[in-house]
N, C-alpha and C positions, 0 to 999 in steps of 0.2 A: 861457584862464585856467583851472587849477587848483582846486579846494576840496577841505576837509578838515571832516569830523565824527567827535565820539569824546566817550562818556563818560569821565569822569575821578574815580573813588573819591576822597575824600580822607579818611583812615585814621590813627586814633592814639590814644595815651592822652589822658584828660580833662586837659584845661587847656594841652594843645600848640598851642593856637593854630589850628585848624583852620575854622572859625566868622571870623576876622580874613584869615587867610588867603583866604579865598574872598569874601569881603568886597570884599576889596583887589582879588582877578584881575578879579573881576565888575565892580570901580568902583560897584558900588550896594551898600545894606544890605541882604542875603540873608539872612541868619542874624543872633539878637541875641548877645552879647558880652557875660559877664561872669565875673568873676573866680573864683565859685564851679564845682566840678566838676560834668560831666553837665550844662552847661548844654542843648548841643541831646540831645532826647529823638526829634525825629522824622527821616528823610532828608530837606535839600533840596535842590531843586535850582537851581541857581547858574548861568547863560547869559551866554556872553561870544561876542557875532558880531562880526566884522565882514568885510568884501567876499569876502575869500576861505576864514574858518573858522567853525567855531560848536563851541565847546566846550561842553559840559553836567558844570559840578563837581557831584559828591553830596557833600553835607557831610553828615556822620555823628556819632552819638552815640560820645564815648569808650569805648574797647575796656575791659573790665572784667570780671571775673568776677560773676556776678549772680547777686543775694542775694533777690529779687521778680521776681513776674510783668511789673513794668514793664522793672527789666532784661534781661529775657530775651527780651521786644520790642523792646530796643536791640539786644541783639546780634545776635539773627537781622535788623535791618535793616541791620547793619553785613553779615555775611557775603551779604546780598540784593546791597549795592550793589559789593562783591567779585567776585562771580562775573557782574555782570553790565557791567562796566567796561572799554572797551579798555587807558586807562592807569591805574595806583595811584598814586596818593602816599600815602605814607605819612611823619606827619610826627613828630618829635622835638623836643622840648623841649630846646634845648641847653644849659639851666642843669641840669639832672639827669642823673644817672647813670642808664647802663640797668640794669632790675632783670631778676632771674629772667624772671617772669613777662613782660616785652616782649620777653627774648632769646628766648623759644621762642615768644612768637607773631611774632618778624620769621622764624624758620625753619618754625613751618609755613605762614607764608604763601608764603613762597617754592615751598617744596614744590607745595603745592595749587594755586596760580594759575599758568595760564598767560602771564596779562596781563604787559607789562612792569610793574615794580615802579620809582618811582625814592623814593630816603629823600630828605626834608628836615630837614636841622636849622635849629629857628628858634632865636628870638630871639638874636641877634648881635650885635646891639645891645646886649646888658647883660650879655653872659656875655664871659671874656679869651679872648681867639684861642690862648693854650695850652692850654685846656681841649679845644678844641674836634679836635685833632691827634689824643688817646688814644679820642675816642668816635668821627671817622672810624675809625679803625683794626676795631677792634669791629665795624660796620659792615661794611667790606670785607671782613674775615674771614670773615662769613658768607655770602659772595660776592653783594654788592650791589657793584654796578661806578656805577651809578648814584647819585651821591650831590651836592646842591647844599646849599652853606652860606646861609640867607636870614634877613629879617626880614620879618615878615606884617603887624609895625608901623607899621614906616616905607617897605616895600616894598621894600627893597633886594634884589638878586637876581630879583625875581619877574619880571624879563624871562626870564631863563633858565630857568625853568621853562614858561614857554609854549612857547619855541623850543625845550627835549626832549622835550613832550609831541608836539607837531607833529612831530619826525623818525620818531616811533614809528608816527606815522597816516597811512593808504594816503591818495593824492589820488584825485578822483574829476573828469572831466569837464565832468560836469551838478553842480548847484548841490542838495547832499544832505542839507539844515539842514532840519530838523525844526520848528523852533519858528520862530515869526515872527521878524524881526527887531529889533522893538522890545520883548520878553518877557526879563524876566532873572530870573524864577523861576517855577515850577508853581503856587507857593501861591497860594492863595485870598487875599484881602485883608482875609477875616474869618479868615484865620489868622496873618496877618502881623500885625492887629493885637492879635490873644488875646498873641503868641508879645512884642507890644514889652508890655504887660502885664506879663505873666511879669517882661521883663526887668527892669522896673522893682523889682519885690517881689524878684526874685533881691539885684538892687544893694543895696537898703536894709534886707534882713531879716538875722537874725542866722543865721549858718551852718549850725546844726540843722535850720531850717526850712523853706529855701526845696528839697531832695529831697522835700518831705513836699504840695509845694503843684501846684497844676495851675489852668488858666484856662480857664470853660466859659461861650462867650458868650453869653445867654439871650435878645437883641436885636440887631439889627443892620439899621439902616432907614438907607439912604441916600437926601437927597433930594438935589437940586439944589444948594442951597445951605449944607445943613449934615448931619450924619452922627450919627445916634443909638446909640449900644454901653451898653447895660446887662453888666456881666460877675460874675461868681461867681469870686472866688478861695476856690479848695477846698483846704483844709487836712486835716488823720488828726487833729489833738485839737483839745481844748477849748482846752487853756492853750493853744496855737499861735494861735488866734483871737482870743485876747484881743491879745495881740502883732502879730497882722496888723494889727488895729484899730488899736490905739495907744490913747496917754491922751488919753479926748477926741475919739476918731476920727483924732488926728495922723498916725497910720503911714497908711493906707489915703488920707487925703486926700494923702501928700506922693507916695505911690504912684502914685496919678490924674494928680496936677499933672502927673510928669514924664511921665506915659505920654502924655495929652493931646499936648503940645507936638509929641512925636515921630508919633503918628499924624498929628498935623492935619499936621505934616512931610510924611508921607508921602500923604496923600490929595488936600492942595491947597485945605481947606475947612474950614470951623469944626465943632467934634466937642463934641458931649454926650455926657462920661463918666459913668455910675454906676459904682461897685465896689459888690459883696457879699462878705461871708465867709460861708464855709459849710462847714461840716464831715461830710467822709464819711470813717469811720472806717478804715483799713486798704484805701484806694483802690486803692492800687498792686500791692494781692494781689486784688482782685475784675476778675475778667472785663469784665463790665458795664460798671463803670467806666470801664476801661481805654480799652472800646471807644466808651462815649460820651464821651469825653474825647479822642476821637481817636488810641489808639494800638492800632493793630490791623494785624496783616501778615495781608496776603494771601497764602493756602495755594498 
C-alpha cells in the first residue's frame, strides 16, 4: 500500500467561498462561515485522512490590498501559506467578474510559485453555465490548464478536486501523516470557540461593525461536566457598543444564545456563556492588540 501527504493553500478573494469549501472537503466545521467579507482573519488548518492520504487544507484570510496593520497580518499569512503548500487552490466566485486587481494577482501567482496552482470557480449552483464559458477562457489565457467548475455548497465537483490534488502528490511507502488520525484541525478549542463567537456577532451585526470587532476569551474552565467561557467582544467605538449590546442587552444575549447551541455542539457538554463589550480604540492599528488578540506572524 501506497500513501500520500501534502499541504494544500486554499487562496482567494473575500467571500469566494473558501471557509465552505474546506468545510465541506474536511466533512467537519473548520472554519466559521459568513456572509460578511474578511470573515477568517487567521490560517487554519483543515485534515482530511483517510487509509491511504492525509491532506492539510490552510484556509486563508481573503486576498486584499491592506489598509491596517490587521490586514497586513492577513496577507503576509496568505503569502506564508503560499510558499509553503505542495498544491494551490485558488478559488473564484463564479457570480463575479474578474477585476484588475485578481487578474494580476492570478499572474504573479503563477509566476512566483512553483507549487501546482489548480483555479476553482464556485458557486454553480446559482450562477447560468453561459456565464461560466467567458471566465474559463480568462483563466486559460493566463495559462492555467488546471481548472474545475464546483460548488462548496452543495459539494458538487469536490470529488474532483481531491482526485487532482492526489495526481500532483508523490506516493510514499511508509505511512507519512503527520497528525493523528482522528485531528481535523490545529486549533485550540479555546479558539474554535472565541472564532463560533465571532461568528455569531458577524451574522447578526450590522455591516460597519463586525471588521471593527475581535473576541478575547478572559475564562475558559472546562470541567467534566460542563464548560465555563467568559468572552470580551472588542469593538474601536463607543457607538459600535452600544449596538453590540442591543436595547436591553437584546443583541449580545441573541449573540450568546446562538453561539451557546453551536459550542455545546461542538464540545459534547452544557456551556456557561458570558459575553462582554469592550472597547479598544483603533485595535487593529496597535501591535499589542493585535498580538493579544492572537494575530501575530511568526518572523
Amino acid at each position: 500500500m501506497s500513501y500520500q501527504f501534502g499541504y494544500i493553500a486554499v487562496v482567494g478573494k473575500p467571500n469566494a467561498g473558501k471557509s465552505t469549501l474546506v468545510n465541506c472537503l474536511t466533512q467537519n466545521k473548520v472554519a466559521i462561515v459568513s456572509p460578511k467579507a474578511q470573515t477568517t482573519r487567521n490560517n487554519i488548518l483543515g485534515i482530511l485522512t483517510t487509509k491511504t492520504y492525509q491532506l492539510v487544507f490552510i484556509d486563508t484570510p481573503g486576498v486584499h490590498k491592506s489598509k491596517n496593520a490587521l490586514d497586513k497580518f492577513m496577507n503576509k499569512s496568505i503569502r506564508s501559506a503560499e510558499s509553503g503548500a505542495d498544491v494551490i487552490l485558488y478559488l473564484i466566485d463564479g457570480t463575479k467578474n474578474l477585476d484588475a486587481f485578481e487578474l494580476d494577482y492570478l499572474k504573479s501567482l503563477k509566476q512566483k510559485e512553483d507549487a501546482p496552482i489548480v483555479v476553482l470557480i464556485n458557486k454553480i449552483d446559482v450562477v447560468k453555465k453561459s456565464n461560466l464559458l467567458p471566465l474559463s477562457k480568462k483563466i486559460a489565457d493566463l495559462g492555467f490548464n488546471d481548472i474545475i467548475f464546483l460548488s462548496a455548497k452543495t459539494g458538487e465537483n469536490t470529488n474532483q478536486i481531491i482526485d487532482t490534488i492526489l495526481s500532483f502528490l508523490p506516493q510514499s511507502e511508509t505511512k507519512n501523516f503527520l497528525y493523528d488520525e482522528d485531528y481535523y484541525t490545529d486549533k485550540s478549542l479555546k479558539f474554535m470557540v472565541s472564532e463560533i463567537i465571532r461568528e455569531k456577532a458577524l451574522y447578526f451585526l450590522n455591516d460597519e461593525i463586525p471588521h471593527g470587532i475581535s473576541i478575547n476569551i478572559t475564562n475558559f474552565e472546562q470541567k467534566p461536566n460542563i464548560l465555563y467561557v467568559d468572552a470580551d467582544i472588542v469593538c474601536e467605538k463607543d457607538s459600535h457598543k452600544s449596538i453590540i449590546i442591543g436595547k436591553g442587552g437584546s443583541m449580545i444575549k441573541k449573540i450568546g444564545q446562538y453561539a451557546r447551541v453551536d459550542i455545546e455542539s461542538l464540545v459534547g457538554i452544557k456551556v456557561m456563556l458570558k459575553l462582554f463589550v469592550k472597547v479598544k480604540k483603533d485595535w487593529r492599528e496597535n501591535l499589542s492588540f493585535l498580538t493579544e488578540f492572537g494575530y501575530k506572524n511568526e518572523d
